[in-house]
C-alpha positions as CSV (number, residue, x, y, z in Angstrom):
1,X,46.3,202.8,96.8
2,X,49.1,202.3,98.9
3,X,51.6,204.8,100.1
4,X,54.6,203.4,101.0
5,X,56.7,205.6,103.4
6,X,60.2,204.8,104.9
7,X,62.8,207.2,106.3
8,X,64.1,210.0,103.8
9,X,66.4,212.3,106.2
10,X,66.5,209.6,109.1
11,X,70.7,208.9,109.6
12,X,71.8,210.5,106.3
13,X,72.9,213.7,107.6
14,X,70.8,215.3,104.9
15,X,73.7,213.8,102.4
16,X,72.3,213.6,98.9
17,X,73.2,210.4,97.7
18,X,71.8,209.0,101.1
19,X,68.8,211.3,100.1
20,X,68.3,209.6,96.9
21,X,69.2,206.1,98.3
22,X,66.3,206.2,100.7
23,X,64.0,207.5,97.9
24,X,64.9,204.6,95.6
25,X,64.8,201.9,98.2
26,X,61.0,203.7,98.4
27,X,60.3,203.2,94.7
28,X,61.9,199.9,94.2
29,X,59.0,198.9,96.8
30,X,56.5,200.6,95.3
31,X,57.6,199.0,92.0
32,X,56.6,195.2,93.8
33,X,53.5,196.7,95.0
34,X,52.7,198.0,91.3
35,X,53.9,194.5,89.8
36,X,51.1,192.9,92.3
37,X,48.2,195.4,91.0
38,X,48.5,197.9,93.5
39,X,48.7,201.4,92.7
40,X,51.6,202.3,95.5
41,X,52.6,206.4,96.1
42,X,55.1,207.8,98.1
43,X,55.1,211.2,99.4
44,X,58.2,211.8,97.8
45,X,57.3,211.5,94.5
46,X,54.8,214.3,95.7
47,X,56.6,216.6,97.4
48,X,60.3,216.9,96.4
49,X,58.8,218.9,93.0
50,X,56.8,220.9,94.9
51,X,60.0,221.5,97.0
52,X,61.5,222.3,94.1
53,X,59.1,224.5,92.4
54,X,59.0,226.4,96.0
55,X,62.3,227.2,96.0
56,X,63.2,225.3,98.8
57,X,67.0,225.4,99.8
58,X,66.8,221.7,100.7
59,X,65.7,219.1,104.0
60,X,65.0,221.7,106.9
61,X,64.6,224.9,105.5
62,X,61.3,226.9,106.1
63,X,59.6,225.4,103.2
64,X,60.6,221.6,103.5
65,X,58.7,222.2,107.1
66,X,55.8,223.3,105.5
67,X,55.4,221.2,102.4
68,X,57.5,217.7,103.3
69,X,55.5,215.8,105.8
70,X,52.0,217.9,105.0
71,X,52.2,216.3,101.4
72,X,52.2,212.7,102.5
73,X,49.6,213.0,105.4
74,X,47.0,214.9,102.6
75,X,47.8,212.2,100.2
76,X,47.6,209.1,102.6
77,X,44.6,210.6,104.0
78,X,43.5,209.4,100.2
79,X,45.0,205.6,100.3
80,X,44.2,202.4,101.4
81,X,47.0,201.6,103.7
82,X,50.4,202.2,104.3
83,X,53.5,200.0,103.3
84,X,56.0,201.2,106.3
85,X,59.9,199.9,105.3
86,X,63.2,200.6,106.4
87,X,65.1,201.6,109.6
88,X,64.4,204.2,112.2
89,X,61.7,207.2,110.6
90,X,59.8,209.7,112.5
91,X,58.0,210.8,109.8
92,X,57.3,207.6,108.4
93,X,56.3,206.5,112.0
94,X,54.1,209.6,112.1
95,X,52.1,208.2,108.5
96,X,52.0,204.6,110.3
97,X,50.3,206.8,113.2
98,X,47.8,208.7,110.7
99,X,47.0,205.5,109.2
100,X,46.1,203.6,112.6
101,X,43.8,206.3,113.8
102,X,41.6,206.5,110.3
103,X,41.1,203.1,109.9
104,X,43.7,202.3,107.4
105,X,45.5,199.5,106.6
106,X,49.2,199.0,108.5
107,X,51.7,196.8,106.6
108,X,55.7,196.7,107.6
109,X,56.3,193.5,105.4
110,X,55.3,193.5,101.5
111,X,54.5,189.5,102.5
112,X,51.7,191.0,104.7
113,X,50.0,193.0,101.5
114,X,46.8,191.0,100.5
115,X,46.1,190.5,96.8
116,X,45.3,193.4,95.0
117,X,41.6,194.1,94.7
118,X,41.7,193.4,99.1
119,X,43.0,196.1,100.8
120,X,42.1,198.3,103.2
């Protein structure tokens, strides 16, 4: 399992469309990763319904800081690795961070990903 994190908020200005560009560029990579017999997550995919079933008022707010970045360390404290893509990221910086201390695999090219069935 292989979370792939990238920026989300990072340079968009919390504009939506940039919102939901960053999150696809996320899930067209985990797509690959899938393809290759990984089973890839993001904390996105986690977290934005939970945001949503919070009530959050969006990227910021008093429940984004408690649910956004908590999601993704619980759940990458669960993978193999972490895919890290795109430009500039504290949070996804922060996972590559998590990662590096427990061990865990540390990828920033999908080239670098060893066959399914290999990682760690």
């Amino acid at each position: 399992m292989i979370l792939v994190a990238g920026p989300y908020r990072s340079g968009t200005g919390d504009d939506p469309a940039e919102l939901a560009a960053n999150v696809r560029a996320m899930n067209e990579t985990a797509l690959v990763l899938f393809r290759a017999g990984h089973l890839p997550v993001t904390g996105e995919a986690l977290a934005l319904p939970l945001l949503e079933a919070a009530g959050s008022g969006g990227p910021g707010d008093p429940l984004f800081d408690e649910l956004f970045h908590p999601v993704a360390e619980r759940l990458l404290d669960r993978c193999d690795a972490v895919l890290r893509i795109g430009g500039p990221s504290p949070g996804a910086d922060r996972m590559v961070e998590r990662a590096h201390a427990r061990g865990k695999g540390v990828y920033t090219d999908l080239a670098d990903v060893p066959a399914a069935g290999g990682t760690r």
